[in-house]
C-alpha positions as CSV (number, residue, x, y, z in Angstrom):
1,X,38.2,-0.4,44.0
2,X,40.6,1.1,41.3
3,X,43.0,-0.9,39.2
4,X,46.4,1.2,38.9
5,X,47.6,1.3,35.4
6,X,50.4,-1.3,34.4
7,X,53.2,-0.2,32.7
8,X,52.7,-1.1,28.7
9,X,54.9,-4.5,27.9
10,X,58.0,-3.5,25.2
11,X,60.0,-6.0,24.0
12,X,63.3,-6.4,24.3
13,X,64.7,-7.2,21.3
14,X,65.2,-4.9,17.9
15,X,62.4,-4.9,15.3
16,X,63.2,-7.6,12.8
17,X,62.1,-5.5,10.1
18,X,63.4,-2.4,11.1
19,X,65.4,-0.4,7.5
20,X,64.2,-3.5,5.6
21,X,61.6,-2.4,2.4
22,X,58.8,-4.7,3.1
23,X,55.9,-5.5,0.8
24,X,56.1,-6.5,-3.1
25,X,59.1,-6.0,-5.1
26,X,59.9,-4.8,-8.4
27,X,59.9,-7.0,-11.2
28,X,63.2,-8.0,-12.5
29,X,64.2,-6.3,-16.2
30,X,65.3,-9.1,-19.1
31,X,68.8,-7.9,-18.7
32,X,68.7,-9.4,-14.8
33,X,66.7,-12.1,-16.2
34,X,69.6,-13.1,-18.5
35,X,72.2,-13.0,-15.9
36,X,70.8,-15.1,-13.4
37,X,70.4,-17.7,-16.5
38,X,74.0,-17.5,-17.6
39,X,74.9,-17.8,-14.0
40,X,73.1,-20.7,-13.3
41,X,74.4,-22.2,-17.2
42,X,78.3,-21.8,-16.1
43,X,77.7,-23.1,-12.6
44,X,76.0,-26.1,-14.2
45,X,73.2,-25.9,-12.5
46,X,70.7,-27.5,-14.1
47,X,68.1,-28.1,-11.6
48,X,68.2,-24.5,-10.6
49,X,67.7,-23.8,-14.1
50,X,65.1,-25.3,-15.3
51,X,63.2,-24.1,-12.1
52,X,63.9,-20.8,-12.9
53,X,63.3,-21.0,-16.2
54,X,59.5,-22.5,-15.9
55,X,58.7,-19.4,-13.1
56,X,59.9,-17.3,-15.3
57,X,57.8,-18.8,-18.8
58,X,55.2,-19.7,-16.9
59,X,54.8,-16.7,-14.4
60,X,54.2,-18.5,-11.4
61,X,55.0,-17.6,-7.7
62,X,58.0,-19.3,-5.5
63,X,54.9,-21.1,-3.3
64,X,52.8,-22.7,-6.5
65,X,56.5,-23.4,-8.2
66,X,57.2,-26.2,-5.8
67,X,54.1,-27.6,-5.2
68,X,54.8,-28.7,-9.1
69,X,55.0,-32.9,-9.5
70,X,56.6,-34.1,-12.3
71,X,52.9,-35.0,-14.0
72,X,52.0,-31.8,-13.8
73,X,54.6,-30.9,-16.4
74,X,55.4,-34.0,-18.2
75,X,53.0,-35.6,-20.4
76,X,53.8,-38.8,-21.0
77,X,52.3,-41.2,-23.3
């Protein structure tokens, strides 16, 4: 008994990644660093701010950023 081949399954639809530069980025230069802080100062911000702020002092990534609770940061006492 022989199978007959299938034809192989394509999608439809456009690749979603298709022109797009995947994988890690470059870091951003003070100057850009500065900008997005003055931004965020005129807009008024704050929250935004400070966020960006502590990633940037504290070098953490977008994912451990929000996992942050207030106790982590704040010592009170």
């Amino acid at each position: 008994m022989t199978i007959a081949n299938l034809p192989a399954i394509r999608a439809c639809r456009p690749v979603w990644n298709k022109g797009r530069v995947v994988g890690q980025k470059r870091p951003l230069m003070p100057k850009h660093v500065w900008a997005i802080r003055v931004r965020l100062e005129i807009a008024e911000n704050h929250r935004e701010l400070a966020l960006f702020n502590l990633a940037i002092d504290s070098k953490l990534r977008g994912c451990d950023l929000v996992k942050l609770k207030v106790a982590d940061v704040f010592v009170s006492g």
